[in-house]
C-alpha positions, 0 to 999 in steps of 0.5 A: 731184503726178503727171504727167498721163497725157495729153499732147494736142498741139494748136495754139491757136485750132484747134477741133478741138483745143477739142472734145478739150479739152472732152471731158477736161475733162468727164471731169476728166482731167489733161492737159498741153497741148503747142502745136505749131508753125502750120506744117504742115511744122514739126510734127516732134514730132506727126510722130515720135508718130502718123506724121502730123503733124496736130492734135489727137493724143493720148499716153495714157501710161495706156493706151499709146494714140497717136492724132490726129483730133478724132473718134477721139480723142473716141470714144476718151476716151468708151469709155476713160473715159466712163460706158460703159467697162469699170470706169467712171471 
């Protein structure tokens, strides 16, 4: 089996996380989740991938797109994979 082309870093309980979650999984898009550490100070791997070190961030492998922030990344995965993008998924 591939390896998913989405690697969402995400802490547990986080709502915002859960709002991503569920916008991949309305578009059925394999996933790996990557908890990260509580403390903001400790999030080193998220800090090394988006240049700021809050959750929910995303790594598209498909697409080459790095990103944080629930909105953006929703926005993202809707025009990237949602009815309205190019070539539709």
């Amino acid at each position: 089996m591939p390896e998913p082309q989405i690697t969402l870093y995400r802490l547990q309980a986080c709502p915002y996380c859960e709002r991503v979650v569920r916008k991949l999984k309305q578009y059925d898009l394999d996933y790996e989740s990557r908890f990260v550490e509580p403390m903001h100070a400790d999030r080193n791997a998220v800090a090394r991938l988006t240049g700021k070190r809050s959750v929910p961030a995303i790594r598209d492998e498909h697409t080459g797109v790095t990103m944080s922030e629930s909105g953006n990344i929703v926005e993202y995965l809707d025009n990237t994979y949602g009815d309205g993008a190019a070539g539709g998924a």
